[in-house]
N, C-alpha and C positions, 0 to 999 in steps of 0.2 A: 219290399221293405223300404228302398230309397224311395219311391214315391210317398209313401206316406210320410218321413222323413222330410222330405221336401215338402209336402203340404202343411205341415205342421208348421214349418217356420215360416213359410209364406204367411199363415191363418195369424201368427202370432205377430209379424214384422205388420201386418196390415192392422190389427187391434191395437198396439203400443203406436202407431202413428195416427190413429185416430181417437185413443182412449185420454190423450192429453191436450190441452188447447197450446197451441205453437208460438212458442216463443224467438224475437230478436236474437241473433248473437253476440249482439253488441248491446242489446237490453233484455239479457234471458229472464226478467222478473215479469213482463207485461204481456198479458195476452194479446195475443194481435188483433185477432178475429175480435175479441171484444172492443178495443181500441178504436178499430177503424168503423164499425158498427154504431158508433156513438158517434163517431164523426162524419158518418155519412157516407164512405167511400170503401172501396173494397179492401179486403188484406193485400194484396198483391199491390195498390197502389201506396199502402203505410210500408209497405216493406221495402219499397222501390224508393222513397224519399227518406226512410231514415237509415238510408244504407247509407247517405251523406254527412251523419251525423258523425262527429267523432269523438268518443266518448272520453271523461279523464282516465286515466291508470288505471286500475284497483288500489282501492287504500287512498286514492288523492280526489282533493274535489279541484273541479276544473275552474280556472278565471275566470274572471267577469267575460273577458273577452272570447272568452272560449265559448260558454253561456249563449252570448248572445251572436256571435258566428252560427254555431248552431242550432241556435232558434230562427235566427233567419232564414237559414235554409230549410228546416222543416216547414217552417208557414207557408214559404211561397210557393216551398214545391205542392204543397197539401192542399192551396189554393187553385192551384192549378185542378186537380182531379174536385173540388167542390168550394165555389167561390165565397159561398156562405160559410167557410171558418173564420173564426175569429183569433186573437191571441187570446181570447179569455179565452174562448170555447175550449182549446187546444190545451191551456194550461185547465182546465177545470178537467178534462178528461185525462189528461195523464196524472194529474192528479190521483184522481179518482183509483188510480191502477196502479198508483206509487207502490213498490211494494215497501213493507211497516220495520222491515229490519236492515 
């Protein structure tokens, strides 16, 4: 009986980490795999460069300087894993993944 107990939640913990596209924790609205798919580079490389990101509060929008801290540091780190992004490209694809609320 624990066996199957245990495979059950095995079977279930492996469908629930695969049945959802993976989200940031620090941007739980965007899907990665699609993100970094349009920019050319893998998820593991978008997840490694906007883990330098630091996001505002909840509830507040960040500075100007905040903004553009890190945007710098997204671009260049993202430069680095594929040299062909752009800031347009960069803001057209997160864009694209904004989430609407």
């Amino acid at each position: 009986m624990k066996l199957h107990v245990y495979a059950l939640i095995s079977a279930f913990l492996v469908l629930a980490a695969t049945a959802a596209p993976a989200f940031l924790q620090n941007d739980p609205k965007r899907p990665v795999a699609d993100v970094a798919r349009d920019l050319g580079i893998t998820a593991d490389q978008f997840v490694a460069c906007f883990n330098g990101v630091t996001p505002a509060p909840r509830g507040s929008k960040p500075t100007d300087d905040q903004v553009h801290a890190n945007k710098q540091h997204l671009l260049s780190c993202l430069q680095q894993a594929n040299p062909s992004i752009t800031n347009e490209k960069l803001d057209a694809v997160m864009d694209k993944y904004r989430p609407s609320s």
